[in-house]
TORLUMMAR-932550 format. One record per residue (C-alpha): residue number from 1; z, x, y. Coordinates in steps of 0.2 Angstrom, whole numbers, plus 5000, padded with zeros to 4 digits. Layout:
# TORLUMMAR-932550
NUM; Z; X; Y;
...
# end
This chain:
# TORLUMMAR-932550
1; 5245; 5474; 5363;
2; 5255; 5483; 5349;
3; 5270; 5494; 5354;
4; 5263; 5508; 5342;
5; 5264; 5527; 5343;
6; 5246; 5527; 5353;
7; 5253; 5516; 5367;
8; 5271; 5527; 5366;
9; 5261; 5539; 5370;
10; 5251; 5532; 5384;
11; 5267; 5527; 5394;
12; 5272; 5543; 5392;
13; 5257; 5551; 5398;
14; 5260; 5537; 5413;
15; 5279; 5545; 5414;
16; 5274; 5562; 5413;
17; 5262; 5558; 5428;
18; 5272; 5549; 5440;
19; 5288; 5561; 5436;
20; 5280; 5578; 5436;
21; 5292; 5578; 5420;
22; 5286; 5582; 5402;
23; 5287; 5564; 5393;
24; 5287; 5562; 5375;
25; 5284; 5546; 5362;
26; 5302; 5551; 5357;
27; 5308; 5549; 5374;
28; 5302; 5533; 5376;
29; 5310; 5528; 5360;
30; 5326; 5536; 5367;
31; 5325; 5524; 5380;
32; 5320; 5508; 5370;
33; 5338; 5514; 5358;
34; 5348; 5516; 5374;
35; 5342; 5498; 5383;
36; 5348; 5488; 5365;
37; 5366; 5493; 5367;
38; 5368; 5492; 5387;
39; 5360; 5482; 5403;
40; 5365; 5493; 5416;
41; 5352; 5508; 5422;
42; 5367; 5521; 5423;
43; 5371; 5519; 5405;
44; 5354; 5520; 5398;
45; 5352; 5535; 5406;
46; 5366; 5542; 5398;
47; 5363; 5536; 5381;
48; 5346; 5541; 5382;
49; 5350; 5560; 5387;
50; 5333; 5560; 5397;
51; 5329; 5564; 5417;
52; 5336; 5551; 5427;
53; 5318; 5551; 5436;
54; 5311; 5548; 5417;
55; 5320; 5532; 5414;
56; 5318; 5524; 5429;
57; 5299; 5527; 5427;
58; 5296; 5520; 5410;
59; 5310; 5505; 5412;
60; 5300; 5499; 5429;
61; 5283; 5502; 5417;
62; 5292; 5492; 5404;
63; 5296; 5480; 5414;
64; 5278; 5478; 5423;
65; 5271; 5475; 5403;
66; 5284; 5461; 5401;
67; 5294; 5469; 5390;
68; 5310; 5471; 5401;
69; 5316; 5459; 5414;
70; 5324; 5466; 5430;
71; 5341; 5454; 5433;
72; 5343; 5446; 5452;
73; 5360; 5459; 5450;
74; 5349; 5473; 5445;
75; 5355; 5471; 5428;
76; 5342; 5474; 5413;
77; 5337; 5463; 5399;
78; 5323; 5466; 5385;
79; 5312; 5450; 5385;
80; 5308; 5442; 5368;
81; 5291; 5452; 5368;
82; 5300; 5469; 5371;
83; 5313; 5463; 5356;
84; 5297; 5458; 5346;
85; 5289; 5476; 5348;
86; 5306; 5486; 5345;
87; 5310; 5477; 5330;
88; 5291; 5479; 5322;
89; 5295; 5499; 5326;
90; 5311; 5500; 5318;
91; 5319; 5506; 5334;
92; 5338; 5506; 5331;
93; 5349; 5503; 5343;
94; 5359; 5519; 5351;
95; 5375; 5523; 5340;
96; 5392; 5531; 5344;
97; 5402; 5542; 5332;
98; 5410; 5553; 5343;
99; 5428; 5557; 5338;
100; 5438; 5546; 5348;
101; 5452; 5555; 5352;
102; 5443; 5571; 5359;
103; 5427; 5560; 5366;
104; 5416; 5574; 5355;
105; 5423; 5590; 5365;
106; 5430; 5597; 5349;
107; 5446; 5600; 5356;
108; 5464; 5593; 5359;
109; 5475; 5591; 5375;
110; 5490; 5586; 5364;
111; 5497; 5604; 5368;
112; 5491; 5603; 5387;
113; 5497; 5586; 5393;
114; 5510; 5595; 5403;
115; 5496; 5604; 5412;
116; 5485; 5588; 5414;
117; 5501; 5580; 5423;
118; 5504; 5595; 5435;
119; 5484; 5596; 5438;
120; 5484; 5578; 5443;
121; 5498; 5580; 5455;
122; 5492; 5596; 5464;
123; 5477; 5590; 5467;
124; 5479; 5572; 5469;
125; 5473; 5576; 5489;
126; 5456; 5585; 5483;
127; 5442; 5586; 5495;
128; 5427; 5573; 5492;
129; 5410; 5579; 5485;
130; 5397; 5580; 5500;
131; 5379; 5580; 5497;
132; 5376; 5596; 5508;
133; 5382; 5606; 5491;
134; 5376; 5595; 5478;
135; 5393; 5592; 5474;
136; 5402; 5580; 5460;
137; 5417; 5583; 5452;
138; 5424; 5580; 5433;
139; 5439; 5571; 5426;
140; 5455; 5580; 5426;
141; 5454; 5579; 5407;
142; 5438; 5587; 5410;
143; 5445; 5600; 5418;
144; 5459; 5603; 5407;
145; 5446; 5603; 5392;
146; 5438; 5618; 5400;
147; 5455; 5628; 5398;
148; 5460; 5622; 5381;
149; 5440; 5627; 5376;
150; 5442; 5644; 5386;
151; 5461; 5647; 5376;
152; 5452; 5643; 5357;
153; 5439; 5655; 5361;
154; 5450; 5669; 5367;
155; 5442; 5668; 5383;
156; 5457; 5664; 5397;
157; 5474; 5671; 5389;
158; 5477; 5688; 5398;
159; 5459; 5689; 5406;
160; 5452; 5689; 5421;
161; 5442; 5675; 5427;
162; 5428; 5670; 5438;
163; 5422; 5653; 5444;
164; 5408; 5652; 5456;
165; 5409; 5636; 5462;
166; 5423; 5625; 5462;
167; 5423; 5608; 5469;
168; 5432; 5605; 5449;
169; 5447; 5615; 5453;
170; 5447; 5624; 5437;
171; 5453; 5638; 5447;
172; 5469; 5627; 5448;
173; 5470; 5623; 5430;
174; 5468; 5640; 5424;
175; 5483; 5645; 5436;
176; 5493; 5631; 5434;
177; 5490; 5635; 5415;
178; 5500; 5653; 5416;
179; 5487; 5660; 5405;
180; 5474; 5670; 5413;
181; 5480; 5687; 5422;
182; 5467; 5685; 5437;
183; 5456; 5670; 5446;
184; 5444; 5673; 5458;
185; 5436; 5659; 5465;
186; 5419; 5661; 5474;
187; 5414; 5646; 5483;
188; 5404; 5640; 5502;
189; 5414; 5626; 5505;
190; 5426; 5629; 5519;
191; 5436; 5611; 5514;
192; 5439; 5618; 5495;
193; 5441; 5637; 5499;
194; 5456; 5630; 5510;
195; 5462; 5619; 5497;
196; 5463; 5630; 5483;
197; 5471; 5645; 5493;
198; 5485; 5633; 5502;
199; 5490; 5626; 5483;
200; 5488; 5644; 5474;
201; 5499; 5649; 5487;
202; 5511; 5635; 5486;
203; 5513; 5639; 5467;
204; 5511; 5655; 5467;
205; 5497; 5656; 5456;
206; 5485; 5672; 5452;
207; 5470; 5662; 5463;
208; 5464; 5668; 5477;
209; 5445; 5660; 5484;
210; 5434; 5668; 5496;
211; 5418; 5661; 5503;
212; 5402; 5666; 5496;
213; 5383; 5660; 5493;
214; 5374; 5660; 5476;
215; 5360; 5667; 5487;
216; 5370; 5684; 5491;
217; 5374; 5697; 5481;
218; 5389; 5698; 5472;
219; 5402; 5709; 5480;
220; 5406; 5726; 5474;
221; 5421; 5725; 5470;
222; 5416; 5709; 5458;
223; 5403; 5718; 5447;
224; 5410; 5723; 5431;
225; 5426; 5715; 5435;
226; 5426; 5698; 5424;
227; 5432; 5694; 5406;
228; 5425; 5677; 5407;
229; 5415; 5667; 5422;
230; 5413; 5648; 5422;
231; 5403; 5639; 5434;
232; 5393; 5621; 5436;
233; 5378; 5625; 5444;
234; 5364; 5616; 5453;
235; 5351; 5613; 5440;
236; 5335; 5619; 5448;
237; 5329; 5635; 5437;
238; 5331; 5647; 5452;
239; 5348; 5640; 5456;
240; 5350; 5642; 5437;
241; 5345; 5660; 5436;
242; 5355; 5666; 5450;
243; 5371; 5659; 5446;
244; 5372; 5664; 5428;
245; 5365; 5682; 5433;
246; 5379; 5680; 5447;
247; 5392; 5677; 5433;
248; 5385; 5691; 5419;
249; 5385; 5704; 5433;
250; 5402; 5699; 5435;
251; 5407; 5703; 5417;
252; 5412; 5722; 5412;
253; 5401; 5722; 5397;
254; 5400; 5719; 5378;
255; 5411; 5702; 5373;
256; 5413; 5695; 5388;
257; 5410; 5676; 5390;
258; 5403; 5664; 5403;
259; 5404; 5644; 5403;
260; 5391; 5632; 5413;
261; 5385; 5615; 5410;
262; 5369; 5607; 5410;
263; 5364; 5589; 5409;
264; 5350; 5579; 5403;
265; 5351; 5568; 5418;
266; 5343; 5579; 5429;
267; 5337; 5593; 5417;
268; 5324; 5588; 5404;
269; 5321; 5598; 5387;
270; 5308; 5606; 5391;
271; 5318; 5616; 5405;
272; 5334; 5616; 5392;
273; 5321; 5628; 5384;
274; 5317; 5637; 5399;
275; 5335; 5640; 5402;
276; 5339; 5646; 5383;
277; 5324; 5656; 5384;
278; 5330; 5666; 5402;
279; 5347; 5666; 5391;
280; 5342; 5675; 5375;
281; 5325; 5683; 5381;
282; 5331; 5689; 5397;
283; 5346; 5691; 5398;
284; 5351; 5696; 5382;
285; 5364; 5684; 5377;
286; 5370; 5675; 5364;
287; 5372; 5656; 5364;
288; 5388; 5654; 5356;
289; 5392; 5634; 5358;
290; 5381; 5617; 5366;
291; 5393; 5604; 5366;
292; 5385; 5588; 5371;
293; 5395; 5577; 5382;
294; 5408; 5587; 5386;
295; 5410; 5586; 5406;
296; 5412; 5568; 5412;
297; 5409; 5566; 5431;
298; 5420; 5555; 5444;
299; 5406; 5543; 5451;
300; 5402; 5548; 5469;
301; 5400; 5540; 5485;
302; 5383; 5549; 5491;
303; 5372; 5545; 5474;
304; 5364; 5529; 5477;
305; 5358; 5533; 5498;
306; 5352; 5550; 5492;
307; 5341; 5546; 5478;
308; 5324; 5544; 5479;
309; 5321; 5527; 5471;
310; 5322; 5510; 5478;
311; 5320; 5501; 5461;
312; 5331; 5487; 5459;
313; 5339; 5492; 5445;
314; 5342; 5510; 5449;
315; 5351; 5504; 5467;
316; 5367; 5498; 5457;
317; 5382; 5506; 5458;
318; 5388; 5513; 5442;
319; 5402; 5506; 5432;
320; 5408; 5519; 5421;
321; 5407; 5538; 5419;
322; 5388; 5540; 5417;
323; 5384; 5557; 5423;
324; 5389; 5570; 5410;
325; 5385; 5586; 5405;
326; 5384; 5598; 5388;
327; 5396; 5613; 5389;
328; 5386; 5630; 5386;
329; 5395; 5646; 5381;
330; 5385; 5662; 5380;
331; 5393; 5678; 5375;
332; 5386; 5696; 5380;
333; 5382; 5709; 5367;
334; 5380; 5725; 5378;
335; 5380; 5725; 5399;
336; 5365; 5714; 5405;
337; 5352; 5724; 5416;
338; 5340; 5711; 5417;
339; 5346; 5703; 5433;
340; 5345; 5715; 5450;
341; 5362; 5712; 5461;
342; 5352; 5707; 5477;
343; 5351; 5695; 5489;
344; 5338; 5678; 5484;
345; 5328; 5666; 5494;
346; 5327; 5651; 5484;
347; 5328; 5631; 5484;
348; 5346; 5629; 5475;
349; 5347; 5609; 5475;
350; 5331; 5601; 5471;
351; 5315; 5599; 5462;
352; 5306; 5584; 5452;
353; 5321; 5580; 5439;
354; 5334; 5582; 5455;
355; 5344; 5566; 5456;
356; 5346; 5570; 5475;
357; 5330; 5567; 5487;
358; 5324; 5584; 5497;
359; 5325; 5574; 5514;
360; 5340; 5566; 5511;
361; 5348; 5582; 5507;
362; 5341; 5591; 5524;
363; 5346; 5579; 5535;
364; 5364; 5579; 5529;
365; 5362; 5599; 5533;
366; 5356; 5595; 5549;
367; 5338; 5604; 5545;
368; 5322; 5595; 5555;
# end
C-alpha cells in the first residue's frame, strides 16, 4: 500500500475518530518529520506541535501497518517500509533554527542574570506541582523571560500587575525584579499562597497572594485595577474563557496588556482558532505577539500515572523539556464588556486533548 495523500488522509480520519480531535494529512506529515529526528514519544510530540492524544494515535496506527517499530524500552524506530514511504513523499526531517542563545523567545537574559541568580535561590524550596490543579511549572529562565518580555513591551516597569495562578512564581521574579509598583497574586493553592507571602515578605517585595478560584468572580476591588495580568491556564475552552476574561476585567481599560500560554501538546489548531476567535471576536482584543516555544516546563512526577494511555511508547519517562508552550500577548483597545464578572460552573482541567485522565484527576480530589 502506497503512503499517498489518500491514505494520509484515511489515518487521519482514523486519528480524528479515535481522538475526538480534528486530524489533518498535514498533521500526520508532522509526525512522520518529527519521528526522523528523534526515537522518543516525548520529543515527537514536541517537534510535531500536535495533541499529545494525536501522536500517540497515529504512531500506534503506524506502527500496527509496520511502519514503525515499538523498542522493548519503549523507544521508537521507523521500519525500512516506513523509511521507504517517507522518502517516496519527500517528507523532510524536522529542522531547528531557533537562535541559540535566546531558544527562539526573542529576547536576552544578559541584563537579568543577577535576577535569574536571586530567583533561583528564593525559590530553590518551591512547592511540587500536584495533579489536583493541573499544575506544572517552567524553567527559572523561563520565568525570567516572562519579565524581560513584559520590560521590552512596557508592560512591568511602574505598573501594576496580576497573575492568576502561580505555581511559576512570576510573582517572585517581578518583585525580585524592582520593576513593577504592584503584584497581586490570585491563586487556590494553599502550599504557594504560603510560599509566595512568607518570601515577599522576607524581601520585602510589593507581592501580596490571596486565595481565589477561576470559577468566582473577581473581587471588587481587582476590577479595573491592572496594567498588565499574566497567567498559565488550564487549556480546556471554558477554563480558557474564564481566565482571560478574569485577567481583562482586571485591566483599567485601553492599553492594558495580558500574557498566557497555550500549547500544542494539549490544544490542537483547531481550538488555537477557537481561542483567537473568543480573543478578537469577543473580547475585542488585539493579538499583539504568538511566540512559539517560549515557556519550557520542569518534567513532573504525576504525568505518566495520570495519563490515559497505556501504550508502551507513551509510558516512558521523558528525558528532556518536552512540554512547551507559545507566549500570547493581547492588548485592549477600549474596556472589554463582553465578559459578565460572575461566578461559573464549568470543567477547568479536562476534555479530549487533556493530557490528564478525568478519573485520575477526581480521585486525586477525593470525588467518587
Amino acid at each position: 500500500m502506497d503512503f499517498n495523500t489518500d491514505l494520509k488522509e484515511e489515518i487521519a480520519r482514523e486519528v480524528a475518530r479515535e481522538t475526538g480531535i480534528e486530524t489533518s494529512a498535514r498533521d500526520i506529515e508532522d509526525i512522520l518529520a518529527g519521528l526522523q529526528v528523534t526515537s522518543h514519544f516525548w520529543e515527537v510530540v514536541m517537534l510535531a506541535r500536535q495533541p499529545f492524544n494525536v501522536v500517540s494515535s497515529a504512531i500506534d496506527f503506524l506502527a500496527r501497518k509496520g511502519w514503525v517499530d515499538t523498542q522493548q524500552d519503549g523507544s521508537l524506530a521507523l521500519t525500512a517500509a516506513g523509511k521507504k514511504v517517507i522518502e517516496e513523499q519527500g517528507i523532510a526531517p524536522r529542522q531547528d533554527h531557533r537562535c541559540s542563545r535566546c531558544h527562539g523567545r526573542g529576547v536576552s537574559l544578559e541584563k537579568l542574570n543577577d535576577l535569574v541568580a536571586r530567583f533561583k535561590e528564593v525559590t530553590a524550596r518551591r512547592p511540587e506541582p500536584i495533579l489536583q490543579y493541573d499544575q506544572g511549572y517552567v524553567t527559572p529562565e523561563t520565568t525570567v523571560s516572562r519579565i524581560a518580555l513584559m520590560l521590552d513591551k512596557g508592560d512591568l516597569e511602574g505598573k501594576r500587575l496580576l497573575v492568576l495562578g502561580d505555581d511559576d512564581l512570576v510573582s517572585l521574579a517581578a518583585g525580585l525584579s524592582g520593576f513593577p509598583q504592584e503584584v497581586v497574586v490570585l491563586e487556590i493553592d494553599d502550599r504557594l499562597l504560603d510560599f509566595i507571602n512568607e518570601v515577599a515578605r522576607k524581601e520585602k517585595l510589593p507581592v501580596v497572594a490571596r486565595k481565589y478560584d477561576f470559577r468566582d468572580r473577581l473581587p471588587d476591588e481587582y476590577v479595573g485595577h491592572f496594567d498588565t495580568f499574566i497567567t498559565d491556564p488550564p487549556e480546556t475552552l471554558d477554563a480558557l474563557e474564564i481566565c482571560l476574561g478574569r485577567g481583562l476585567t482586571g485591566l483599567s481599560g485601553a492599553g492594558g496588556a495580558g500574557y498566557f500560554g497555550l500549547t500544542h501538546a494539549e490544544s490542537s489548531l483547531s481550538k488555537w482558532n477557537r481561542v483567537q476567535q473568543l480573543l478578537v471576536g469577543k473580547f475585542g482584543v488585539v493579538i499583539t505577539d504568538i511566540i512559539e516555544d517560549f515557556n519550557h516546563y520542569v518534567n513532573w512526577d504525576y504525568l505518566l500515572p495520570s495519563i490515559k494511555s497505556d501504550l508502551p511508547f507513551v509510558q516512558v519517562e521523558p528525558r528532556s523539556n518536552w512540554y512547551r508552550s507559545a507566549m500570547y500577548r493581547i492588548q485592549v483597545l477600549e474596556k472589554p464588556v463582553a465578559f459578565k464578572n460572575e461566578p461559573a460552573a464549568c470543567e477547568l482541567y479536562v476534555d479530549e486533548e487533556a493530557l490528564i485522565y478525568r478519573a485520575t484527576l477526581k480521585a486525586a480530589k477525593g470525588e467518587g
